[in-house]
C-alpha positions, 0 to 999 in steps of 0.5 A, a space after each residue: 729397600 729404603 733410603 736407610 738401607 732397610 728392607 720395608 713391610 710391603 704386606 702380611 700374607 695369610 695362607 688360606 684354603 679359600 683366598 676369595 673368601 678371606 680376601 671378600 672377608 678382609 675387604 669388607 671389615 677393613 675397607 680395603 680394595 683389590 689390586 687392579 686385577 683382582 677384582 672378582 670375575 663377573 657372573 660366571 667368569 673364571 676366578 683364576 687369581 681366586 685361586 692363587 694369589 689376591 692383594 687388598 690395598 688400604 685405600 689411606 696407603 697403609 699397609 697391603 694384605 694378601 692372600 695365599 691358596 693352600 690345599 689344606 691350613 690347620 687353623 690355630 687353636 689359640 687360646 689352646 695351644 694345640 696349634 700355635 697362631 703364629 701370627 695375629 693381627 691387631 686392629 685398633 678403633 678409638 672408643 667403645 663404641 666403635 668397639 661395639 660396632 666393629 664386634 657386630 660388623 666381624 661376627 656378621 661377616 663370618 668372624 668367630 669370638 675367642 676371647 671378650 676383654 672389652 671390659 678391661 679399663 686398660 687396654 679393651 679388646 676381642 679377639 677373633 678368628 677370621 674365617 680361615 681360623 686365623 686370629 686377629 683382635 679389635 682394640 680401643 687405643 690411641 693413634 
C-alpha cells in the first residue's frame, strides 16, 4: 500500500495458453526484460516457469507485465463482440513515424491488425491482437 493509504498498480497480467511465447512477444515489442529468474532455460533446459507464471519488468521502472498459463483462452473477437476483450492495452509512440515503425515491428513479431485509424488527425492509432489474440493499440500521443 502507498503512503496514501491506497492500493498501488503493481502489473497487468494476460491469461495465455503459451506464457513463453506472449511473454518473448511483449519482451521484444516493449523492450522489457524478464525477473531475475525467468529468463528462458538454456538449449535444452527445462522451461518450468514457462509453464506457470513469468514477469517483464520495464527497465525505465514503468509498470510490470505477467504472464499466466491456462489450458485453454478464447481469444476476444473485438471488433464483434462475440467474445468481449475485457481488456486492452494501450501504447503510445510520439510521432507518425515511430507509428510507422512499431506497425512493422508488431506484425513482424506475430501481431495481427484489427483496425488501421493512423489516418485520424486527432488521436492515430491501430490496433492490434497479440499473439494469444489479446487486443492492444499503438497510438501517437503526447507524454
Amino acid at each position: 500500500m502507498s503512503a496514501s493509504g491506497f492500493p498501488q498498480l503493481r502489473q497487468v497480467v494476460l491469461d495465455t495458453t503459451d506464457a513463453r511465447g506472449l511473454a518473448e512477444f511483449y519482451r521484444q515489442l516493449l523492450g522489457y526484460a524478464y525477473r531475475p529468474g525467468d529468463e528462458p532455460p538454456g538449449p535444452g533446459g527445462d522451461d518450468e516457469r514457462g509453464r506457470d507464471w513469468l514477469v517483464l519488468r520495464d527497465p525505465a521502472g514503468g509498470k510490470a507485465i505477467a504472464f499466466q498459463q491456462v489450458t485453454s483462452l478464447r481469444a476476444p473477437t473485438w471488433p464483434g463482440d462475440a467474445v468481449p476483450q475485457q481488456l486492452h492495452l494501450d501504447m503510445t509512440v510520439r510521432d507518425m513515424t515511430s507509428l510507422d515503425l512499431q506497425h512493422e515491428r508488431a506484425l513482424a513479431l506475430g501481431a495481427r491488425l484489427l483496425l488501421d485509424r493512423s489516418g485520424d488527425e486527432e488521436e492515430p492509432l491501430r490496433v492490434y491482437a497479440d499473439p494469444s489474440g489479446h487486443p492492444f493499440c499503438i497510438m501517437v500521443a503526447d507524454g
